[in-house]
C-alpha positions in Angstrom: -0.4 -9.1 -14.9 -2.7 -6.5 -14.1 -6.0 -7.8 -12.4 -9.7 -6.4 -14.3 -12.4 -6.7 -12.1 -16.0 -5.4 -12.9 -17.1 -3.1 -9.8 -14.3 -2.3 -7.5 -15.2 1.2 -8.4 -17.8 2.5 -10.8 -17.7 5.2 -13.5 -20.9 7.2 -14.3 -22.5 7.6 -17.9 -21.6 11.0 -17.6 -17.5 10.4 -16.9 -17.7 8.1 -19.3 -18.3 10.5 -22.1 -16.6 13.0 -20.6 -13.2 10.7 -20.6 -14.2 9.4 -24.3 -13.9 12.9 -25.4 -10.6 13.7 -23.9 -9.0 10.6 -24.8 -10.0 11.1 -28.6 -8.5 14.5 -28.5 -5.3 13.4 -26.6 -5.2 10.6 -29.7 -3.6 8.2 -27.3 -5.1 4.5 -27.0 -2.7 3.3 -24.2 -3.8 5.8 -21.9 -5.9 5.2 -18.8 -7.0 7.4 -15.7 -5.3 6.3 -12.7 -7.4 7.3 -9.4 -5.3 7.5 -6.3 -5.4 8.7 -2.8 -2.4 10.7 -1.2 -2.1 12.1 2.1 -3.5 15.4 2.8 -6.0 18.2 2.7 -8.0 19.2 6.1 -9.2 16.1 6.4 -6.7 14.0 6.0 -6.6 12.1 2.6 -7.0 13.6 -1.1 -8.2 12.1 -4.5 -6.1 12.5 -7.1 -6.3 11.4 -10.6 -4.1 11.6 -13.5 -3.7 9.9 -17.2 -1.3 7.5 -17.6 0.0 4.6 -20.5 1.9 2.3 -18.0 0.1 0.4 -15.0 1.9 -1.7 -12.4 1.5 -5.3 -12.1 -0.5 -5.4 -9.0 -2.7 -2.6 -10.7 -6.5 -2.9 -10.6 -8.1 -1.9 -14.0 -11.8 -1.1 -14.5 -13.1 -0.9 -18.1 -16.4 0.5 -19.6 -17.1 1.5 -22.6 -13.2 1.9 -23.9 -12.3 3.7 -20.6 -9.6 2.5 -18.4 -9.7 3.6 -14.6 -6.4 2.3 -12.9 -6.5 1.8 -9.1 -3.2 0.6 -6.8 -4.5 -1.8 -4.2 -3.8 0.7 -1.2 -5.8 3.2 -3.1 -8.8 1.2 -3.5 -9.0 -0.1 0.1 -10.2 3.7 1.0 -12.4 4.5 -2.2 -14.0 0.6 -2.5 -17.3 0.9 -3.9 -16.9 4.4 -4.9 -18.4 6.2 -8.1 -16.3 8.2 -10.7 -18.6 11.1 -11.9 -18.1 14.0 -14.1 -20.2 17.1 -13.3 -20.8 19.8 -16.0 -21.4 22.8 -13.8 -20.8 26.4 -14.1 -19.2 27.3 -11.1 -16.0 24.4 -10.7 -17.2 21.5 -13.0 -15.0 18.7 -13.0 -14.3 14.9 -12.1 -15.3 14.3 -8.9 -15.5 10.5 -6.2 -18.5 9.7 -4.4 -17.1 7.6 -2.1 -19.5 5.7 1.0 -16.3 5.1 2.3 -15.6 8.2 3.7 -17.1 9.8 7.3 -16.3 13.0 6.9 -15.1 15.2 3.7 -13.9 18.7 3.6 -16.6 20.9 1.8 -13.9 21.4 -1.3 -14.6 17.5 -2.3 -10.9 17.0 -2.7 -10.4 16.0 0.9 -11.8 13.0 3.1 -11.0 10.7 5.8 -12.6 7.3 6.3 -11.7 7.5 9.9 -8.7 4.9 9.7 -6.4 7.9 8.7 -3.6 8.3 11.0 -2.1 11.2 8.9 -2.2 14.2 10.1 -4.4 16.6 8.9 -3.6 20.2 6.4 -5.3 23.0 5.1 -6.9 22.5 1.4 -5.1 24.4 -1.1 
């Protein structure tokens, strides 16, 4: 079963209606957006989120409002504590993680290590 907790990550007001709209239009109650982290980027790890219906069993889900945010528990052990936000700007809106987690990030704000990372580093794309 998957496991709900309250604040393993938190998801601003402003994602919040930002993934209220989207859902409606994709007209699709089962879907959630997973958060992940993947190797890469120049500085070592990369967010990456995506919608999804399924979760795993050993999934953490996060719920406000109607949203669903889906975390796997390697994920979450480098974005703990971090805040989803959605920023409504001209030049490259978009989702972005505010993570305290991370020591250094690379100045796209795709890319950041927490300084565990043993992966090796590549260029932002």
């Amino acid at each position: 079963m998957d496991t709900v907790l309250d604040q393993p990550l938190t998801i601003s007001d402003s994602a919040v209606d930002e993934l209220t709209r989207i859902l409606r239009k994709k007209a699709n109650p089962n879907l959630a957006l997973r958060v992940f982290v993947a190797p890469g980027g120049c500085s070592g790890l990369s967010y990456g989120m995506k919608f999804e219906e399924e979760t795993a069993e050993d999934d953490i889900v996060i719920e406000r409002e109607g949203v669903r945010l889906v975390v796997d528990e390697v994920s979450l052990m480098y974005i703990q504590g971090s805040e989803i936000d959605f920023v409504d700007a001209l030049m490259g809106g978009g989702f972005t993680v505010y993570n305290p987690n991370a020591v250094k990030s690379c100045s796209c704000g795709h890319s950041f290590d927490t300084g565990g990372n043993a992966d090796t580093a590549r260029p932002c794309s």
